[in-house]
C-alpha positions in Angstrom: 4.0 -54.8 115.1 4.3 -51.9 112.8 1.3 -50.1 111.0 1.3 -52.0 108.0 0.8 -49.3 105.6 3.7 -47.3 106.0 5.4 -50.7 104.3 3.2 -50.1 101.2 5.0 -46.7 101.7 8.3 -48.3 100.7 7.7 -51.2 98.4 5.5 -48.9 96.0 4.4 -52.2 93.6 6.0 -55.4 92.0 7.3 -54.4 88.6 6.5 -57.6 85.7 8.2 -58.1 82.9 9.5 -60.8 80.8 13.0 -60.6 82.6 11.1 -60.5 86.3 9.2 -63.3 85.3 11.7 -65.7 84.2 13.5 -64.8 87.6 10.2 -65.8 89.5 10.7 -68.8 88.2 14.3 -69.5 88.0 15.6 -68.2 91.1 12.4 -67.2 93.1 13.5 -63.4 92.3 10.6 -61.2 92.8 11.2 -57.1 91.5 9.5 -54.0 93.3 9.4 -50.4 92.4 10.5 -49.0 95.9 10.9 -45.7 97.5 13.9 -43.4 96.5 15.0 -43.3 99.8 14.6 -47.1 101.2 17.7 -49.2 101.9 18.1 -53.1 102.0 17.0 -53.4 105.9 13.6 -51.4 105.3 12.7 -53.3 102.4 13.4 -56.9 103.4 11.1 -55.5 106.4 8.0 -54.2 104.4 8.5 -57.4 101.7 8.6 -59.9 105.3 5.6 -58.0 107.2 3.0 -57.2 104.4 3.2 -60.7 102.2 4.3 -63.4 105.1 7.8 -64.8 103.3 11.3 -65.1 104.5 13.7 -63.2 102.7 17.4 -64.8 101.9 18.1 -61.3 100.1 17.5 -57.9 98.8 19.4 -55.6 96.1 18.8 -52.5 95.4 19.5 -50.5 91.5 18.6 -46.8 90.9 16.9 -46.5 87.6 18.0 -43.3 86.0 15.8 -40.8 84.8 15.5 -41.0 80.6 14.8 -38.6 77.8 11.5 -39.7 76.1 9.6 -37.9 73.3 5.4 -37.1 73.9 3.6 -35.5 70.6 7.3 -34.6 69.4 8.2 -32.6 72.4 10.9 -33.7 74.9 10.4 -34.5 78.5 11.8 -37.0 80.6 11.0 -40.0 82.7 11.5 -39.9 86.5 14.3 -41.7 88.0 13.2 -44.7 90.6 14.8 -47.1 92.8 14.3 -50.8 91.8 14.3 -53.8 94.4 15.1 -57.2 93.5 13.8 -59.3 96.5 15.1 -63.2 96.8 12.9 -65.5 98.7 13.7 -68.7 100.6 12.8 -72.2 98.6 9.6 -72.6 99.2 7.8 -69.3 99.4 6.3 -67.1 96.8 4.2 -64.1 96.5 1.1 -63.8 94.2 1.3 -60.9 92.3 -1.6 -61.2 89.7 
């Protein structure tokens, strides 16, 4: 068995929105903000080890980087890597 925190490494926290909820409930869809460099196998990994659920699949979208405005001057939010995790029937994480 792996150290368990280098999986916190990798799947960085869930992300919870109105879309991400209504997956949770409609296709037991859960989102994480993952590291820019983790692939499919290394997250269904870290999302099977550290909350005890079988994984049916994982897909990955890069979230570009966008141009945002602070106190009138331009700057930029970083990109990040977004994974949407599907569950088998039957489990679910608790993410509040």
């Amino acid at each position: 068995m792996a150290n368990p925190q280098q999986y916190y490494d990798i799947v960085r926290r869930p992300v919870v929105t109105e879309k991400s909820a209504g997956a949770q409930e409609a296709r037991n869809q859960y989102t994480f903000e993952v590291h820019k460099k983790a692939n499919k196998v290394e997250v269904r990994k870290a999302v099977e080890t550290l909350f005890s659920v079988k994984v049916e699949a994982v897909n990955i979208v890069s979230m570009p980087a966008k141009r945002r405005r602070v106190f009138g001057r331009p700057g930029h939010t970083p990109a990040w890597k977004k994974a949407v995790v599907t569950l088998k029937s039957g489990d679910s994480i608790d993410i509040n």
